[in-house]
C-alpha angles and dihedrals in degrees: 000000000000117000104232132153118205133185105216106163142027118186121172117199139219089055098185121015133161123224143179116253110253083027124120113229122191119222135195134208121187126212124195118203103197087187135110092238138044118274105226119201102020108173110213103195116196132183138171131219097230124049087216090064094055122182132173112289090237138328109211103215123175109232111221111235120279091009148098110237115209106231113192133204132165119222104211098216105212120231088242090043111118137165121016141343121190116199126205131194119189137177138170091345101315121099140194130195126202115192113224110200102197117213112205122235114255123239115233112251118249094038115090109177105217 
């Protein structure tokens, strides 16, 4: 048989997750090589919607033959950050999205900065 290697899926968990503004939060994307051989050099790209949620532009990972190969990243989630993030993962044409809801830090009571 032909020796071929394929990337045929990309997933990210967790796909919705809530954190606390100023906190880290690790993500993992998973890529699946349905090939006979390992797929060398395999750029995993990720963004993010919002500037205040930051990850790492892309990691390039060789997926051994006939698995599905755990990248992690962390997103740093800023202190000002607020709102969602959406962050997408996305590798030889397949794509994944996990959804960040940022909780803002709450102020201490009694001290009102004017």
């Amino acid at each position: 048989p032909p020796q071929f290697s394929e990337i045929t899926d990309l997933t990210v968990t967790p796909k919705k997750k809530k954190v606390k503004a100023g906190k880290k939060l690790t993500l993992t994307a998973k890529v699946t090589n349905s090939g006979n051989i390992a797929a060398p050099g395999v750029v995993v790209k990720f963004k993010s919607t919002k500037k205040s949620v930051m990850v790492p532009t892309s990691k390039t990972v060789t997926v051994p033959a006939n698995s599905t190969l755990p990248v992690k990243v962390v997103a740093k989630v800023k202190r000002k950050a607020r709102g969602k993030a959406a962050i997408r993962a996305s590798s030889n044409g397949w794509s994944a999205t996990s959804i960040i809801k940022v909780k803002p830090v709450k102020k201490k009571a009694g001290k009102h900065g004017r």
